[in-house]
Z-matrix of the N, CA and C atoms (Angstrom, degrees):
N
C 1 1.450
C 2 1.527 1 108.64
N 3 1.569 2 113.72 1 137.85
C 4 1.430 3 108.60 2 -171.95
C 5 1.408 4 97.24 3 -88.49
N 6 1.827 5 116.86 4 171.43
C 7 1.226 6 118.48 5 -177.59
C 8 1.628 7 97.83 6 -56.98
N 9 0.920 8 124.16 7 -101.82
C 10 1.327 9 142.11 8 -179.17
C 11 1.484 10 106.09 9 23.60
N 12 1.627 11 111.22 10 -54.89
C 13 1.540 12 131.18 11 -179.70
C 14 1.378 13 111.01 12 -54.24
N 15 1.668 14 103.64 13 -38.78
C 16 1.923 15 90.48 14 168.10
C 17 0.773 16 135.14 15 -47.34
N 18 1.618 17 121.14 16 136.40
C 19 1.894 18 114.33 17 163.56
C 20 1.721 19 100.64 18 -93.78
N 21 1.579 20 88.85 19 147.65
C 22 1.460 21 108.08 20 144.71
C 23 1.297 22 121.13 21 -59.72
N 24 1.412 23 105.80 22 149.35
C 25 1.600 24 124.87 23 -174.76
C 26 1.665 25 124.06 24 -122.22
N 27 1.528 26 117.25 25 89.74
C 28 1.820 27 96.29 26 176.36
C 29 1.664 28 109.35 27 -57.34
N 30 1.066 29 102.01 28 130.01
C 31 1.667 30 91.23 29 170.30
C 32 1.366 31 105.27 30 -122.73
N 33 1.299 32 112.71 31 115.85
C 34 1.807 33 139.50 32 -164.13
C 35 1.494 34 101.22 33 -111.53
N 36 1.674 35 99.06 34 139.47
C 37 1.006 36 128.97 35 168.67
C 38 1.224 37 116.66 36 -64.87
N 39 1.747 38 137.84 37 146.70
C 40 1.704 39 119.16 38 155.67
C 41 1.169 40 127.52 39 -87.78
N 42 1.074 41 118.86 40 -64.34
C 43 1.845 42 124.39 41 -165.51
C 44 1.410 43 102.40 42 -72.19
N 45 1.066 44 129.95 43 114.55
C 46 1.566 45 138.54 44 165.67
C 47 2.008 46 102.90 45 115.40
N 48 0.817 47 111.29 46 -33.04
C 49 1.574 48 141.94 47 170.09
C 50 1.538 49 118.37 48 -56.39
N 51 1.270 50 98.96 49 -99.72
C 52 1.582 51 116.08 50 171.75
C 53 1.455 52 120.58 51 -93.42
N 54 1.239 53 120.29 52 -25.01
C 55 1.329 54 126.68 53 -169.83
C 56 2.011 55 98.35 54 -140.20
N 57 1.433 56 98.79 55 136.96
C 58 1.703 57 86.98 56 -169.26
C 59 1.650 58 110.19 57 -86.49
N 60 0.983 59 97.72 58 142.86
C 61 2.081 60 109.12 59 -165.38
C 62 1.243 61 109.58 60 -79.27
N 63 1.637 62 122.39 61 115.02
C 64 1.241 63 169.52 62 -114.33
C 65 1.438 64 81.68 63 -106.73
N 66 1.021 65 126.67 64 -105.75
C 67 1.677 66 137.35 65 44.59
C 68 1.537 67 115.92 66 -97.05
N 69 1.491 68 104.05 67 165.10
C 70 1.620 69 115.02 68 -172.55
C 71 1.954 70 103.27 69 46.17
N 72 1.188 71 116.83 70 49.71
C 73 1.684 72 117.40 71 157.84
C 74 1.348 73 116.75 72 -61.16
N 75 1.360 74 97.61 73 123.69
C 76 1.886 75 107.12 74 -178.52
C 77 1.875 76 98.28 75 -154.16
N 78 1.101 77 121.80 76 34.52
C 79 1.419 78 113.73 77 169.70
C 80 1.170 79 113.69 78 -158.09
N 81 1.145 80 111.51 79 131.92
C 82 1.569 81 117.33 80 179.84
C 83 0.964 82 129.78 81 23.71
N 84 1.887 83 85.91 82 -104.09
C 85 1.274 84 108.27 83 171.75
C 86 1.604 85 126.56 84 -41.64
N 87 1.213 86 137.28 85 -17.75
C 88 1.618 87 152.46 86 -175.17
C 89 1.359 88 87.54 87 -71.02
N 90 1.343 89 151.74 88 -13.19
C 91 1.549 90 139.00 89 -167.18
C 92 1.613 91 92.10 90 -90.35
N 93 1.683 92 86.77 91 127.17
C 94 1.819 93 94.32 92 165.11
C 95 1.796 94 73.71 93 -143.11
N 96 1.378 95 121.60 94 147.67
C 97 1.276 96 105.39 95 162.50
C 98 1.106 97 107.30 96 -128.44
N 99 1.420 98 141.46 97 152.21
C 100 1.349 99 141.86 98 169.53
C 101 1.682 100 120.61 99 -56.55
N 102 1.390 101 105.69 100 127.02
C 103 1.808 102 114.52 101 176.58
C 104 1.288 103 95.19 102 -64.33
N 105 1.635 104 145.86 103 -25.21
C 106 1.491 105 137.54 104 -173.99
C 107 1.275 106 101.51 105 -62.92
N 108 1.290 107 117.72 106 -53.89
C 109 1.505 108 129.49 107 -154.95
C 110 1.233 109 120.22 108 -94.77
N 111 1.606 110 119.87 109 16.08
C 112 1.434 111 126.65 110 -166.09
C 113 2.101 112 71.17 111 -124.20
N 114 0.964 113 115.18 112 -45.08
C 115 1.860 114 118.69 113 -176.76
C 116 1.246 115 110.57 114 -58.74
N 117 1.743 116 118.23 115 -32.47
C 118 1.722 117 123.26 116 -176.89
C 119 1.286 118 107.15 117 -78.06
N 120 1.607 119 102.88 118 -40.03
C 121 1.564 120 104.75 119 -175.24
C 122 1.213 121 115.10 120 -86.87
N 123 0.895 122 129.41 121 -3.21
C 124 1.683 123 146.09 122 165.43
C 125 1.693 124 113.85 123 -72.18
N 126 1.856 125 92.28 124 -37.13
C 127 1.939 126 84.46 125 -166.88
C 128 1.553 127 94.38 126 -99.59
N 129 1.092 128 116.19 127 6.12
C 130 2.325 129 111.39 128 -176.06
C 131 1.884 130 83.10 129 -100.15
N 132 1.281 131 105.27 130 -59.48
C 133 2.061 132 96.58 131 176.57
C 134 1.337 133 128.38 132 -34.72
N 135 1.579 134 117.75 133 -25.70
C 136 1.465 135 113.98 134 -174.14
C 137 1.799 136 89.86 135 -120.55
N 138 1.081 137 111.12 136 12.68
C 139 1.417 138 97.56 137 161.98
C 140 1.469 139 105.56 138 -113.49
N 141 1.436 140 132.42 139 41.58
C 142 1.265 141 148.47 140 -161.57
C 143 1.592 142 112.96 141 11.74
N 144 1.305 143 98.53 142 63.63
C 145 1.654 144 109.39 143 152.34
C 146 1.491 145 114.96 144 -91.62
N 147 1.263 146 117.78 145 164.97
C 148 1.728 147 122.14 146 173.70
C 149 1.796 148 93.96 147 -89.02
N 150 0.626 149 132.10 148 169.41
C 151 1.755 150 146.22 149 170.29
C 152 1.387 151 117.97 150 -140.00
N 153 1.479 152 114.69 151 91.05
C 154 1.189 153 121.79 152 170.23
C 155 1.515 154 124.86 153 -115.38
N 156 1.084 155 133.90 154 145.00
C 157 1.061 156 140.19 155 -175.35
C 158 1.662 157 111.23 156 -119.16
N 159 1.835 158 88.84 157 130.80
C 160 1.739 159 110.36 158 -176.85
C 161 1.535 160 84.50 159 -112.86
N 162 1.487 161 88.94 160 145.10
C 163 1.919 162 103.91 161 167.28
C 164 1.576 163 99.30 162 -171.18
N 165 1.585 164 102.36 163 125.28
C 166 1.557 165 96.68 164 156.77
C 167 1.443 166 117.48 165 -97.88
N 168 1.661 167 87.20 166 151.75
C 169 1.538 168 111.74 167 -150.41
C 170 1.826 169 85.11 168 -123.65
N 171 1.393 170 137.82 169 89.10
C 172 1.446 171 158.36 170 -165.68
C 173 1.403 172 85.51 171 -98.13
N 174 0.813 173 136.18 172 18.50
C 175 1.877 174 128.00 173 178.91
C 176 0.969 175 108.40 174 -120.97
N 177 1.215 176 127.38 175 -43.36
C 178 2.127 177 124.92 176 151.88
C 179 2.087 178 107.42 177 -36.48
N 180 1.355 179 82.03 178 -34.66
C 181 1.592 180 94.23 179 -166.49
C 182 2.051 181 105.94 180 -60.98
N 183 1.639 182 80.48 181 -72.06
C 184 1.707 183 88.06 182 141.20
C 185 1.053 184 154.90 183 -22.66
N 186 0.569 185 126.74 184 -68.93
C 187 1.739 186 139.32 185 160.44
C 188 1.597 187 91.57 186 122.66
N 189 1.268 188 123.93 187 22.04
C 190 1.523 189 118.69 188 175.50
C 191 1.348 190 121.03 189 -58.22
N 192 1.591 191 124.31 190 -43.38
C 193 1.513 192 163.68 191 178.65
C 194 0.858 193 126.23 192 -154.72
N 195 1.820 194 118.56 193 151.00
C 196 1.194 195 120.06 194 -176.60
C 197 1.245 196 114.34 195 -96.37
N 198 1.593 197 95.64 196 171.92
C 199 2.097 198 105.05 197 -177.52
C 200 1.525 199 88.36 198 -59.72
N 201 1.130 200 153.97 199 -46.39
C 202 1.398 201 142.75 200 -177.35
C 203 1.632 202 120.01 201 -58.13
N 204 1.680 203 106.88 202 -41.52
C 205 1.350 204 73.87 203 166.94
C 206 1.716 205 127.71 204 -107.04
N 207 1.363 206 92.31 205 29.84
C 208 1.561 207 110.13 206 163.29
C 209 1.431 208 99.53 207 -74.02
N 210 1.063 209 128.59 208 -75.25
C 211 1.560 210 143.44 209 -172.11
C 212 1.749 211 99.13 210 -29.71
N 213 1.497 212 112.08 211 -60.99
C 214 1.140 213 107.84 212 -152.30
C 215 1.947 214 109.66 213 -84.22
N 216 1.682 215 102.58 214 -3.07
C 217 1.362 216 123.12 215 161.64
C 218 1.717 217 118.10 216 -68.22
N 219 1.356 218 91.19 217 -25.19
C 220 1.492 219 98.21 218 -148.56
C 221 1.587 220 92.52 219 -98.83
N 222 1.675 221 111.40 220 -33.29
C 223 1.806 222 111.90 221 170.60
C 224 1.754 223 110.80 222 -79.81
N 225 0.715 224 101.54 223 -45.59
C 226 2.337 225 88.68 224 162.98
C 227 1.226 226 118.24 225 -65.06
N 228 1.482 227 123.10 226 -9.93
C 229 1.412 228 116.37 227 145.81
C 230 1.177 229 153.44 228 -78.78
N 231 1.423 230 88.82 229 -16.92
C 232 1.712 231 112.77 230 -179.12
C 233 1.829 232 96.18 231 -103.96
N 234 1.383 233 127.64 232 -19.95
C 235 1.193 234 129.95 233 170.90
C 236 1.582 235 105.73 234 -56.14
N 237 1.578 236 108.44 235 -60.11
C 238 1.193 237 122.70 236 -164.29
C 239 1.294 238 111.80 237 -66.93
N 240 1.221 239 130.12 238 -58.54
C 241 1.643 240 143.80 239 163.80
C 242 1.743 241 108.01 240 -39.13
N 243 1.563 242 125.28 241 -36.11
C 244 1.527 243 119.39 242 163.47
C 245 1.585 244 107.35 243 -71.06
N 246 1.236 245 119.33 244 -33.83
C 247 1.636 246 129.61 245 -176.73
C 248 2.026 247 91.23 246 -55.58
N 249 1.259 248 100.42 247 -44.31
C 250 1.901 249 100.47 248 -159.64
C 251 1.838 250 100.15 249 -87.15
N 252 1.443 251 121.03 250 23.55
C 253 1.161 252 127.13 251 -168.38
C 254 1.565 253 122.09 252 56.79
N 255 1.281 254 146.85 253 55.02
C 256 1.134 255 152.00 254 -84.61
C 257 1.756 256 110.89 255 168.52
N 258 1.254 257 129.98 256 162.60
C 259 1.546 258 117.82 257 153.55
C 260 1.602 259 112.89 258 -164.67
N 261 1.126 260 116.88 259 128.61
C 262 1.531 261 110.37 260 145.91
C 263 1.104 262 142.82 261 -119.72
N 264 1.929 263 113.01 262 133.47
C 265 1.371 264 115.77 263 -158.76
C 266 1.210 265 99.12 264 -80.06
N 267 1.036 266 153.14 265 0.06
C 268 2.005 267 151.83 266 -171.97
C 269 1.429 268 111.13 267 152.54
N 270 1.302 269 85.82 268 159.48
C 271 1.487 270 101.20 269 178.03
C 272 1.402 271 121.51 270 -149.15
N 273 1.220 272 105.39 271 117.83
C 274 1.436 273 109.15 272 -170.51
C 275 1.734 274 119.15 273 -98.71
N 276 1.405 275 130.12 274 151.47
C 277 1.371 276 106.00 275 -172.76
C 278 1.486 277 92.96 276 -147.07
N 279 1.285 278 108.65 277 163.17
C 280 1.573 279 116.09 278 -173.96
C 281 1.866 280 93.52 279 -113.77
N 282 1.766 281 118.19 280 132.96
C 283 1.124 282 104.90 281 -162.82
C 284 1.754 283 88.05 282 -122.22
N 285 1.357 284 122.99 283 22.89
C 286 1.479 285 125.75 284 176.13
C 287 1.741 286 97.59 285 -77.10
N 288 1.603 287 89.64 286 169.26
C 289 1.319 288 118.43 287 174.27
C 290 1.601 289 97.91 288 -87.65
N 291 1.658 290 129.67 289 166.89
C 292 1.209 291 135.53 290 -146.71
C 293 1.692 292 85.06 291 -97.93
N 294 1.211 293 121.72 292 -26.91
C 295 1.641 294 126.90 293 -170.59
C 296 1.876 295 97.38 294 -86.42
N 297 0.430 296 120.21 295 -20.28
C 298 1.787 297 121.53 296 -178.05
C 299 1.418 298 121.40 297 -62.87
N 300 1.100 299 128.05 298 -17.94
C 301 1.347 300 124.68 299 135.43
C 302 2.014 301 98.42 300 90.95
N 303 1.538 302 81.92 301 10.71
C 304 1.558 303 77.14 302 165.88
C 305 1.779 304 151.99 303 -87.09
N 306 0.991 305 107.66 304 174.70
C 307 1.867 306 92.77 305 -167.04
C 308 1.290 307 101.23 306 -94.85
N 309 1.393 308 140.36 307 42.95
C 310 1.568 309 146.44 308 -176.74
C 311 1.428 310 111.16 309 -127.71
N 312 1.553 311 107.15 310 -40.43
C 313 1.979 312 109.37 311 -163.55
C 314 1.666 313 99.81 312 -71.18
N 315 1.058 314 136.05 313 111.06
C 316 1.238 315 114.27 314 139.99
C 317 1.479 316 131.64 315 -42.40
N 318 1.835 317 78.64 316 142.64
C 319 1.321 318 159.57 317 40.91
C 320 1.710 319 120.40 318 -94.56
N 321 1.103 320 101.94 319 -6.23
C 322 1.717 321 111.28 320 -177.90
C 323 1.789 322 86.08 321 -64.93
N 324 1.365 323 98.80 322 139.42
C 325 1.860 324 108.73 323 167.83
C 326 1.463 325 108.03 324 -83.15
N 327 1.317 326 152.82 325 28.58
C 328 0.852 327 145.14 326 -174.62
C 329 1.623 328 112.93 327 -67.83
N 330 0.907 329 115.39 328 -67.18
C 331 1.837 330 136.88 329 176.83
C 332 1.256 331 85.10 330 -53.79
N 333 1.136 332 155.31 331 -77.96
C 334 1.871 333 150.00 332 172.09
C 335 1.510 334 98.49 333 -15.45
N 336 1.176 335 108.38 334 -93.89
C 337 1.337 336 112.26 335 -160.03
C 338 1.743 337 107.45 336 -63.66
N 339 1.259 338 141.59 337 -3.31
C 340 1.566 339 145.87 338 125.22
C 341 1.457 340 96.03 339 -16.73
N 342 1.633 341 114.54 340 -88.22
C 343 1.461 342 121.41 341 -163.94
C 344 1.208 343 125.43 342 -57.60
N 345 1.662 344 104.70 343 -27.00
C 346 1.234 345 104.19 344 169.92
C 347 1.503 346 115.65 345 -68.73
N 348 1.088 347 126.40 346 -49.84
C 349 1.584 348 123.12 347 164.49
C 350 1.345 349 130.86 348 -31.86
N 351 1.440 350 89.36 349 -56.86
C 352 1.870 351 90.24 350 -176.48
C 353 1.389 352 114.62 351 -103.41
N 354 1.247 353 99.31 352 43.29
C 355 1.811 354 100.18 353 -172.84
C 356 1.610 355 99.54 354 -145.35
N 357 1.346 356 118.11 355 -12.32
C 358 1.363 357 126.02 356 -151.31
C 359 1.784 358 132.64 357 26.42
N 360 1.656 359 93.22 358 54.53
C 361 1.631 360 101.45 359 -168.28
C 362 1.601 361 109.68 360 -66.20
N 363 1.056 362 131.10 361 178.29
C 364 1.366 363 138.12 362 -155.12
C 365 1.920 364 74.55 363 -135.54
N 366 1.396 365 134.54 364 108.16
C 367 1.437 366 134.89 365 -167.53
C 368 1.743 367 105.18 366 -90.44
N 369 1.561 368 97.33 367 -40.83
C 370 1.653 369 107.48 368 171.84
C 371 1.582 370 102.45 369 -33.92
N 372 1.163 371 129.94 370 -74.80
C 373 1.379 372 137.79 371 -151.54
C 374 1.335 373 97.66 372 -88.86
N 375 1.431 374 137.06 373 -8.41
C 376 1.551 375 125.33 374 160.71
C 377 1.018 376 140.96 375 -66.34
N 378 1.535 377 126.64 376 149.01
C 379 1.827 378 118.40 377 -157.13
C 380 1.940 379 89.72 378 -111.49
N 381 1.598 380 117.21 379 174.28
C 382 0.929 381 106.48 380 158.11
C 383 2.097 382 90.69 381 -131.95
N 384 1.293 383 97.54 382 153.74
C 385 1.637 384 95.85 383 176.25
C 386 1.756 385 104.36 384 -136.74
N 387 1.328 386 100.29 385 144.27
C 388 1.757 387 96.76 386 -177.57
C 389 1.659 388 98.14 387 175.64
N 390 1.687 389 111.43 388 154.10
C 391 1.466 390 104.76 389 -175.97
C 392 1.309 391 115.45 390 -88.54
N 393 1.568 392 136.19 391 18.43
C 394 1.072 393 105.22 392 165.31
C 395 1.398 394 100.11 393 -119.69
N 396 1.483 395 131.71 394 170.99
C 397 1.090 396 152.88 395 161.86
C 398 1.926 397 123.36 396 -57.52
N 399 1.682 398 75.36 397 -48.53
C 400 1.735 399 85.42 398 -161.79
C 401 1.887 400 98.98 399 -80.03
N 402 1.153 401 115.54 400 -4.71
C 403 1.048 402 104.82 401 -166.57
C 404 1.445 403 103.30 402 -133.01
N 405 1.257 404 154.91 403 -14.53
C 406 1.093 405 154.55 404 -174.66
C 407 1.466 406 121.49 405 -137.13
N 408 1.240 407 96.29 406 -0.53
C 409 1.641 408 117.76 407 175.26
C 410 1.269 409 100.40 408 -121.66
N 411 1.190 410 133.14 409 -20.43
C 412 1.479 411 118.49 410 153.17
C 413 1.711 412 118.14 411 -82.02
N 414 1.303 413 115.64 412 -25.39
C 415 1.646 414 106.33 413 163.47
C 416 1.474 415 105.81 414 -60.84
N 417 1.776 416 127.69 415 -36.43
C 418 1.636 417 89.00 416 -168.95
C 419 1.577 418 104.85 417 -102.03
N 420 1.305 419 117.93 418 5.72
C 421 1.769 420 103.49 419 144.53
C 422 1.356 421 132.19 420 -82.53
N 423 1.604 422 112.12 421 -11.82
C 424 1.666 423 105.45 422 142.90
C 425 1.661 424 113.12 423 -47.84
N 426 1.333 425 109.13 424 -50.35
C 427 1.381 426 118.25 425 -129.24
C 428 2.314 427 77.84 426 -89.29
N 429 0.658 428 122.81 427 -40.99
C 430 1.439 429 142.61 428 -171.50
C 431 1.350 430 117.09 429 78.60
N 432 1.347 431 98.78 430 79.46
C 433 1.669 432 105.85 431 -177.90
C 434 1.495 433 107.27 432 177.88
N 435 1.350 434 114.48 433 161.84
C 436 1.577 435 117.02 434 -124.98
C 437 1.332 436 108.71 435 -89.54
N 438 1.218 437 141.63 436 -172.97
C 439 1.433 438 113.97 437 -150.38
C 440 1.749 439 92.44 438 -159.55
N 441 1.251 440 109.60 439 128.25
C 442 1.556 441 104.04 440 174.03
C 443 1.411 442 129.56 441 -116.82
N 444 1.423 443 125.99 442 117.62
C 445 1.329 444 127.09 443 -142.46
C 446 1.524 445 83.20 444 -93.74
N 447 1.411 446 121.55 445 125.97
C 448 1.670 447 116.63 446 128.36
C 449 0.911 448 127.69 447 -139.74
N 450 1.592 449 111.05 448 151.71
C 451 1.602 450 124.93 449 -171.92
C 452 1.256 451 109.72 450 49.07
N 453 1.380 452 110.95 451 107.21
C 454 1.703 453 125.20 452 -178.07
C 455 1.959 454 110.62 453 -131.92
């Protein structure tokens, strides 16, 4: 695939982001999602971006919930968000503890450069958006590319 052929990618945060942070949300009922963030991801989708969402999920890590009922958190969200005219192409999640020293949790780009692989994103022209600073605004000044703060 030539460069050109790449798409750009928003890559969005969940809990506090798209869905409001519980903390550790893994059930159903925990889905409230933001009308901002169903409108952001709505206006990068028809400007043919991919829309994926990174979030660590330290409660797998935990033993709070399982990767299953992450999964099945994570498909009534992406149900609901197509319900609000909306889409997500994947979602990747980091399921370590914050001490684990792994290359996945943000701010580490690990889960980034995942999507970038199996998605063949074009990263130059990718945004990252999420409400905190220290943590998702420092992945896309790792990552060097521009960063969209909401609701902090």
């Amino acid at each position: 695939m030539s460069k050109n052929s790449k798409r750009p990618a928003l890559f969005i945060d969940r809990d506090g982001t798209i869905n409001r942070d519980c903390p550790y949300c893994h059930e159903v009922s925990d889905l409230f999602i933001y009308e901002d963030a169903v409108t952001l991801i709505r206006d990068y989708a028809e400007r043919g971006f991919l829309i994926i969402v990174v979030t660590n999920q330290s409660g797998v890590g935990r033993g709070l919930f399982t990767v299953q009922d992450l999964e099945k958190f994570n498909t009534a969200m992406k149900e609901k968000i197509r319900e609000l005219g909306g889409r997500i192409d994947d979602i990747y999640y980091c399921p370590h503890l914050p001490e684990s020293g792994c290359s996945c949790r943000k701010p580490a780009t690990g889960m980034i450069m995942q999507a970038v692989s199996d998605h063949d994103i074009d990263l130059s022209r990718s945004v990252v958006a999420g409400d905190r600073d220290d943590i998702d605004g420092e992945l896309a000044r790792r990552l060097g590319i521009p960063f969209i703060l909401v609701r902090h």
